[in-house]
N, C-alpha and C positions, 0 to 999 in steps of 0.2 A: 596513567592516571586512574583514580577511584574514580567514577563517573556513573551519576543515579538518571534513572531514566522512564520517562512516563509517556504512556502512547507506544509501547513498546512493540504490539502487536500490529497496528494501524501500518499506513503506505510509507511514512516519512519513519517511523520507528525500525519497521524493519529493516529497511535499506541501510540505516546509518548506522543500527547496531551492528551487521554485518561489517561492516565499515571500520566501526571503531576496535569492531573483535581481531578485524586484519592486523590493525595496528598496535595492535597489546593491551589495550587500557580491561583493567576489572571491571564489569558490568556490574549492576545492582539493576532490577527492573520491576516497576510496580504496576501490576497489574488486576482484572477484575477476581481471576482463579489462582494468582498466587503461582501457576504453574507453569515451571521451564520447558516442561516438552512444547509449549505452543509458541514458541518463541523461533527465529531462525540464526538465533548466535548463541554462545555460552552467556551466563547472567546467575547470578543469584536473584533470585525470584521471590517476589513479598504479596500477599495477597490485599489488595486496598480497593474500597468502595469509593475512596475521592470524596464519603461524606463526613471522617473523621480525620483527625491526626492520627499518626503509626505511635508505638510506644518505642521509644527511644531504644530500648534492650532487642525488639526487633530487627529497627531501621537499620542499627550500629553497632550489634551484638560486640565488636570487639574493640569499639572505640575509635573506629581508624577517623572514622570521616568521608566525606568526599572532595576530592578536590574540584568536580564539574556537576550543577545537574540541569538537566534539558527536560523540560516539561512539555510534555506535547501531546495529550491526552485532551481530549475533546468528545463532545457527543457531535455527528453529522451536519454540517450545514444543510445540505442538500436535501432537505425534506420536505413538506410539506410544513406551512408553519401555523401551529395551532398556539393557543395559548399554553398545554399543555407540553408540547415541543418547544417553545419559545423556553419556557421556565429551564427544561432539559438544558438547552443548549446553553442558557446564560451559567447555571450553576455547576456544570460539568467543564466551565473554564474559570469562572469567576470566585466561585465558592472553594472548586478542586485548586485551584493557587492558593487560598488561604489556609486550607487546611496544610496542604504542604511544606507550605509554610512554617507555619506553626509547629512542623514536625521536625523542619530540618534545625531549627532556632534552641532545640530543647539541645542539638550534638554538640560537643565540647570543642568538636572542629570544626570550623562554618569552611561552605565552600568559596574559593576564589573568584569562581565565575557560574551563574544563573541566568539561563539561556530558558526563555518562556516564548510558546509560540503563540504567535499573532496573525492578523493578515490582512491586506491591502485594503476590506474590506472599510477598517477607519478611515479612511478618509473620505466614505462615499462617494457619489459617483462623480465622474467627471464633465467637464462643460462639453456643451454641444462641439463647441470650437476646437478641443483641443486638438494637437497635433503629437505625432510620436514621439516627439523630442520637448516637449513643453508639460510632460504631465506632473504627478505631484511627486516629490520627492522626500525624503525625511523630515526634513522641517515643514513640511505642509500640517498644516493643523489638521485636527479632527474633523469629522464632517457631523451629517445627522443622520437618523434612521436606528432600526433594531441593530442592526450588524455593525455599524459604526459605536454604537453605545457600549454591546456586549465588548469590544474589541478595546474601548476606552477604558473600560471598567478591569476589563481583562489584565492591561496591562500598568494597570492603578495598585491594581491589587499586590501584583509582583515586586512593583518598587515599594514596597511596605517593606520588603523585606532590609535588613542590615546595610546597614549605608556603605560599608567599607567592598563592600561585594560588586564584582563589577556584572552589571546585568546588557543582555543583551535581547530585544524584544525582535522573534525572527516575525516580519509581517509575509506573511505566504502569499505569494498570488495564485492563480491555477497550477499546482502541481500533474504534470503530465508522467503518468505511465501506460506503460500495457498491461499494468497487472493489476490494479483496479483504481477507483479514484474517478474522476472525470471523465476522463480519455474512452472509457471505455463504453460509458454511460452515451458521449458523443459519437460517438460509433455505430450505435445500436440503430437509427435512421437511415443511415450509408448502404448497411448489410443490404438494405430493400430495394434501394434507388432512389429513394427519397428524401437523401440529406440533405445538407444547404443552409446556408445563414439563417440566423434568430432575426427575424422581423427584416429590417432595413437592412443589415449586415454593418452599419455604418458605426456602432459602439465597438471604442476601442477593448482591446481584453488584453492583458497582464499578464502571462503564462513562462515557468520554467521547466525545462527537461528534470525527471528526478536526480539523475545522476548529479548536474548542477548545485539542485537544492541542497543533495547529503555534502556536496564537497565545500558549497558555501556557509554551512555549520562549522565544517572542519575548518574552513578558512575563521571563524570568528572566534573558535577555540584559540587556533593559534596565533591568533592577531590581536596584542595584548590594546592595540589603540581602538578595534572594535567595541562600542558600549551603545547603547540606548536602541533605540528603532532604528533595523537594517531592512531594507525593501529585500526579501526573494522572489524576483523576476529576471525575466530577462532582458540583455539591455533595453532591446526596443519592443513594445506593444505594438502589436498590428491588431486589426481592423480585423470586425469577426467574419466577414466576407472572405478577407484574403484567409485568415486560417482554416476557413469552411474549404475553401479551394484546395488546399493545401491536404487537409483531411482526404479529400474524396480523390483525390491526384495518388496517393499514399495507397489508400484502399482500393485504386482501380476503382472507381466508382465515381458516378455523375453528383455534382455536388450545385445544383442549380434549384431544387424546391425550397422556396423561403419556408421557416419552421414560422405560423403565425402567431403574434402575441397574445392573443386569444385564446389559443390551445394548453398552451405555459401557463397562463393564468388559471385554466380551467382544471390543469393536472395539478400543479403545487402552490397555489394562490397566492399571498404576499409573497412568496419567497421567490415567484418568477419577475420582481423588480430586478432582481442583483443578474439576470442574464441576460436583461434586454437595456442596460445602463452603461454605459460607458465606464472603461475602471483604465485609463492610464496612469502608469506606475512606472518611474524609475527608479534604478538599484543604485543610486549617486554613490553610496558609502562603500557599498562593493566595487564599485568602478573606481572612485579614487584609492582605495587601499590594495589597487592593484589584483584586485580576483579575473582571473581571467576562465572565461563561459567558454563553455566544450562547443556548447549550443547557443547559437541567437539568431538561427534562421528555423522557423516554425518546420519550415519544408524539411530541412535533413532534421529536424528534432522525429518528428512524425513517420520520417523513413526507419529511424533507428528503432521506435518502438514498434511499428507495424510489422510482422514479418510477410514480405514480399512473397513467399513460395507458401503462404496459406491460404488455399483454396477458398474462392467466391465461396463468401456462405458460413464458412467455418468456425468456429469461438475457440478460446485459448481458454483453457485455466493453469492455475500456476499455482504450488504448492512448495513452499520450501520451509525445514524441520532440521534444526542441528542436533545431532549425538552423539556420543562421547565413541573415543572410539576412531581410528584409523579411518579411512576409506578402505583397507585390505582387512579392515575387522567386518564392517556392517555390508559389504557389497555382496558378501552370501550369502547372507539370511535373506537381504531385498531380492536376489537373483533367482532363488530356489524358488519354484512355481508352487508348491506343496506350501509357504508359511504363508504363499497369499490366502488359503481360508482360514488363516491364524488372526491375520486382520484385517479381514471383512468382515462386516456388519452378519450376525445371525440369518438378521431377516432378508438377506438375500441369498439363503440358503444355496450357498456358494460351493462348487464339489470343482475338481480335474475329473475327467474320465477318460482322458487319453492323453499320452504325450509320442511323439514319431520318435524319440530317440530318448535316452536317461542322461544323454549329456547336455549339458547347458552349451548352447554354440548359435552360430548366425545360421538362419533357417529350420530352426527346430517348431515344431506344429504342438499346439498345446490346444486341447477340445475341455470347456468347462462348461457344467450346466448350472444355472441360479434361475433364481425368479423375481421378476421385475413389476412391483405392484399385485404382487398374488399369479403373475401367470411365468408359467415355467418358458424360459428360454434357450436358447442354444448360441455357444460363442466360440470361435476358434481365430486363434490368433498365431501371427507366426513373429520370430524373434529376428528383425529387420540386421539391429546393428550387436554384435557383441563384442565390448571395448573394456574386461576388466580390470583393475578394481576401477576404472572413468564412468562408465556408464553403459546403459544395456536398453535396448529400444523393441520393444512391441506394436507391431499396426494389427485392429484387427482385419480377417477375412470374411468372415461369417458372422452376425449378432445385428443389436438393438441399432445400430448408430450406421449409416452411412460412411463415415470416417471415425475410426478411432486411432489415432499415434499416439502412443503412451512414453517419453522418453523421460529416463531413470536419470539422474546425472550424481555423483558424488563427488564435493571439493575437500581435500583438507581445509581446515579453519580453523583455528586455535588450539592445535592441539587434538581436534574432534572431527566430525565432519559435517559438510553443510550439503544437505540430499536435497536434492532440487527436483520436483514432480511436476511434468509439463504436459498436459494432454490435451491434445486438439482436436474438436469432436464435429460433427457436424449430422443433423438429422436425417430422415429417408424425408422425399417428397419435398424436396424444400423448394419454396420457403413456408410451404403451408404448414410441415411439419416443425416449424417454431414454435407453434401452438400449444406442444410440450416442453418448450425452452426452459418456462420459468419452475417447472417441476425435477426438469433435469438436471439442471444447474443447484437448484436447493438437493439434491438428491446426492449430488460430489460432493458441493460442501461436507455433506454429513458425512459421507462415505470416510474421506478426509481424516474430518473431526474424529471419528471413530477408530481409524488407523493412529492418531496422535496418544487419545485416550489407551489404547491395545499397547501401546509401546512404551508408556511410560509403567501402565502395570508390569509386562514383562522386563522392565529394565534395559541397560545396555542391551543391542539388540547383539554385543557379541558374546554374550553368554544365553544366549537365547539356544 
């Protein structure tokens, strides 16, 4: 199928574009830079601010159409809520569905099916009372509140569109990954010893494994009886106690210091309502139409995404970038130690000054110097795993980080390949050396960002 897609970039977009690229469908993807390199599946790529319609000659350039499109572009809930955040948030779902709107109504092929995201958050919060098997279900009405409004309005806006179109409204509850989103966010107390339930622990919580969320999309593509508001959760809600347990069980780590409502309030003010609220949510439509969950026990949701063999302490980033191109095309250009000052940033005035051997192989010693914030440092790494064209793995021995494992992975994916950068770092001193956390973690991003930008100027990297 032709299938348009917004949020492309975000946790829910990526995973499913992957998804939908396994399975053949042509991608179309709108985004803020218009650019494919930052994507992690093949897509024809449009550039949109979400504050206009696209011009038809654009969107459609050949007339085809689409036959699916999944809107799922959003500005953050999870912030701090200002009036000037608040406007963000309502107009970057509410406004961005109309305009879209408006853009897909002008193609001479309307699509069959309009899949707009939502999330459990309509129906605000749940009763003191509730139990896991009693909470609100699709037909539960709207509730009240910011997040219930945005959510109502959100999904107001969508049914505007063409009657004959069958619409499906995905309401989200907590999407869990390791690779950002929540999950990770919640985590960040545990690392210390001092995770633990939000307030009483006694507010139910809503929550699906990603893997779930992307297959119960796919489940509503192809289930032509799925339409209107589908709960994405898991069958059952637990209790933010038992999932705090659960967490800190997962992480090896004590999960006993209540997080106080007070603290919440004082970091992200209105918006620490929606964490200390009860939100029971069942998936009725997904359970009667027969979707069956990988995950509906929090505990193995939690073990799948935690890995068990990363060091007390440790952080994960995850990077993954598709390009055209074999895995036996792109796995020498990434292998060769020599293009890494190709794409790295300048300013970390990156050089090799030694390698133990000119053959790329397991145990080979690779000595680099750069500079880190203005001061020159010293780095030597040695090549743990070599598995070509699969993947190839660097820990380092010598340098800035305490631990650094870098592992390279390449999958075929449509034709192309999907590079998967996985590194797991952790600082000297810790935990005191956290204190540079939020500079280091801003400092990969970019590193990243800057290797994406490098690679689309040089092109296919197999003609590099």
């Amino acid at each position: 199928m032709k299938i348009l897609i917004t949020g492309a970039t975000g946790l829910i977009g990526n995973h499913l574009g992957i998804e939908l690229a396994r399975s053949g469908h042509a991608l179309t993807a709108l985004t803020r830079s218009g650019r494919s390199v930052e994507l992690s599946f093949p897509a024809r790529c449009i550039a949109w601010n979400h504050k206009t319609p696209i011009a038809k000659d654009t969107l459609d350039p050949k007339s085809e159409g689409f036959d699916v499109v999944i809107h799922l572009a959003g500005e953050p809930v999870a912030q701090r809520w200002t009036r000037k955040s608040k406007q963000r948030i309502y107009d970057s779902r509410v406004n961005s569905t109309k305009q879209l709107i408006s853009s897909v109504q002008s193609l001479s092929k309307k699509p069959s099916l309009w899949i707009n995201a939502s999330a459990i958050g309509i129906y605000g919060p749940s009763p003191d009372n509730v139990s896991a098997k009693t909470g609100f279900n699709e037909s539960s009405p709207a509730g009240t509140g910011f997040l219930a409004d945005v959510c109502r309005d959100w999904e107001a806006a969508a049914s505007a569109n063409d009657p004959g179109i069958r619409k499906v409204f995905a309401r989200f509850g907590v999407v869990l990954s390791g690779d950002s989103g929540a999950l990770p966010e919640m985590m960040n107390p545990f690392y210390y010893g001092v995770g633990g339930p939000i307030g009483s622990g006694k507010q139910m919580m809503s929550w699906i494994h990603i893997k779930d969320a992307v297959r119960a999309i796919i489940h509503c593509i192809d289930t032509p009886g799925m339409q209107g508001p589908v709960n994405l959760v898991a069958s059952e809600p637990v209790t933010n106690a038992t999932f705090s347990k659960h967490l800190g069980k997962a992480m090896k780590m004590p999960s006993a210091m209540p997080v106080p409502p007070l603290a919440l309030k004082l970091a992200f003010g209105e918006m620490s309502s929606i964490l200390t609220a009860s939100s029971a949510v069942i998936p009725q439509k997904l359970i009667e139409s027969g979707f069956k969950f990988q995950f509906t026990d929090p505990a193995n949701a939690l073990l799948d995404l935690i890995d068990q063999k990363i060091p007390r302490g440790a952080r994960v980033f995850t990077a993954r970038q598709w390009l055209p191109g074999t895995p036996e095309d792109n796995f020498p250009f990434f292998s060769a130690a020599e293009n890494l000052e190709k794409i790295t940033p300048p300013w970390l005035n990156f050089r090799i000054t030694r390698k133990s051997s000119d053959e790329m192989k397991s145990g080979l010693l690779i000595d680099y110097r750069l500079k880190i914030k203005g001061m020159p440092v010293s780095w030597r790494t040695r090549i743990e795993d070599w598995d070509p064209p699969r993947k190839f793995v660097d820990t380092q021995l010598k340098g800035p980080y305490r631990i650094w494992h870098h592992t390279h992975s390449f999958e075929p994916l449509a034709g192309g390949t999907l590079m998967t950068d996985r590194v797991i770092y952790k600082m000297y001193v810790w935990p005191l050396g956290d204190v540079a956390l939020p500079m280091v973690k801003n400092d990969v991003k970019t590193i990243f960002a800057f290797r994406r930008k490098t690679l689309e100027q040089l092109g296919s990297s197999s003609t590099v």
